[in-house]
C-alpha positions as CSV (number, residue, x, y, z in Angstrom):
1,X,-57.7,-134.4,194.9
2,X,-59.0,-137.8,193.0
3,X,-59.6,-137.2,189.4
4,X,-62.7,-137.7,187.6
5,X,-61.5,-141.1,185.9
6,X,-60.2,-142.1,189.4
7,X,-64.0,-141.4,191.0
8,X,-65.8,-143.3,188.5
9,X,-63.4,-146.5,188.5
10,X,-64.0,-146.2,192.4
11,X,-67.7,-146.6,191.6
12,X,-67.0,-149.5,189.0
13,X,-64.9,-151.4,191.7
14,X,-67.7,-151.0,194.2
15,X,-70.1,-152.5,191.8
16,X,-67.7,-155.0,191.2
17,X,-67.0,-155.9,194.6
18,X,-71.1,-156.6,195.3
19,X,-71.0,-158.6,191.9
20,X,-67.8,-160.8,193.2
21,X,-69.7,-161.5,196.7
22,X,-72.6,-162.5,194.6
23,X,-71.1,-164.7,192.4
24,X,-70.0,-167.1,195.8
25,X,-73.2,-167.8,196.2
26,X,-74.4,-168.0,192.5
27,X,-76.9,-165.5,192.4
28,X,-77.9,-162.1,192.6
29,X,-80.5,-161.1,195.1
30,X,-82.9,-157.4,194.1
31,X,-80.5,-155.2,196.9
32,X,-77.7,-156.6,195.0
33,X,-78.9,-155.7,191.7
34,X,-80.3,-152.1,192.8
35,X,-77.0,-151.4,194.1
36,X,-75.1,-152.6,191.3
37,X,-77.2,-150.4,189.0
38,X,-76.9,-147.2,191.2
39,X,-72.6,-147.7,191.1
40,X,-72.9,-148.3,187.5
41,X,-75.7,-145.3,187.2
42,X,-73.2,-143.0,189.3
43,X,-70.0,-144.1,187.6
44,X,-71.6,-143.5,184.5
45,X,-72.7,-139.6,185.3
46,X,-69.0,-138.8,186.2
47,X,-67.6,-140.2,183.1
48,X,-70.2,-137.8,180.9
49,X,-68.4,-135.2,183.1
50,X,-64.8,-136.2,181.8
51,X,-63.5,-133.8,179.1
52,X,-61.1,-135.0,176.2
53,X,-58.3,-132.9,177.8
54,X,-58.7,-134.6,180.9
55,X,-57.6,-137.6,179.4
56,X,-54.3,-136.4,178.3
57,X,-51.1,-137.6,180.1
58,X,-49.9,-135.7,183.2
59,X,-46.8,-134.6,181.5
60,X,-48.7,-133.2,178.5
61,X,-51.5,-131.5,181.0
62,X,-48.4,-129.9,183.0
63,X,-46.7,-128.2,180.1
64,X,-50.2,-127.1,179.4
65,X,-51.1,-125.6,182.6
66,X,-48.1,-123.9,183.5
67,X,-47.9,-122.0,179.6
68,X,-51.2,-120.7,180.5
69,X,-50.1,-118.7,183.5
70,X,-48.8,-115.6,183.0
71,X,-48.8,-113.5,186.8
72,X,-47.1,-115.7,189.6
73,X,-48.7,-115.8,192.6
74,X,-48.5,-112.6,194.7
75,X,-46.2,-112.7,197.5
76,X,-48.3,-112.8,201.4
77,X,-48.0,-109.3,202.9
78,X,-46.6,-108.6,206.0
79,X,-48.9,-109.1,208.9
80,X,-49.8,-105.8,210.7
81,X,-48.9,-106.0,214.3
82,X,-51.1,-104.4,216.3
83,X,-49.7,-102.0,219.2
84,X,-50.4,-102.7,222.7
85,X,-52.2,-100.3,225.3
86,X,-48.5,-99.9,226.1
87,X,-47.2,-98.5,223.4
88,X,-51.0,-96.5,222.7
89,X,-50.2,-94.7,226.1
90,X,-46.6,-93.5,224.8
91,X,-47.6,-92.6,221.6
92,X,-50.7,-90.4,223.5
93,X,-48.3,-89.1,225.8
94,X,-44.9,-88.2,223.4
């Protein structure tokens, strides 16, 4: 799962990439600009979403992580197998 930082920079590139086609030609044209502005907009909105901690280095955030948990997992049960009309009959009959 893409972090947050790695969703907004995917926004900024997009922009960028309308921006690079735009400078060929020399000039922006209005869909160019709307879109630009709605990456930028949208990159913007994640970034407000980024905590401090989520900045931190990988490293740093797994020592953190793993401190905080205290139960394992629990282990899967076994699955119940359910009898057949075979064995229904021998357990009705003996």
């Amino acid at each position: 799962m893409p972090s947050l930082r790695e969703i907004a920079n995917q926004y900024h590139h997009a922009a960028n990439r309308i921006a690079a086609r735009a400078d060929r030609v020399g000039e922006l044209t209005d869909n160019q600009r709307i879109a630009i502005d709605q990456y930028r907009e949208c990159a913007a909105k994640i970034e407000a979403l980024i905590r401090p901690e989520d900045s931190l280095p990988k490293n740093t955030e797994q020592v953190h992580s793993t401190s905080l948990i205290e139960n394992p997992a629990p282990k899967k049960a076994k699955a119940i197998k359910a009898a057949t009309p075979q064995e229904l009959l021998e357990q009705a009959n003996g």
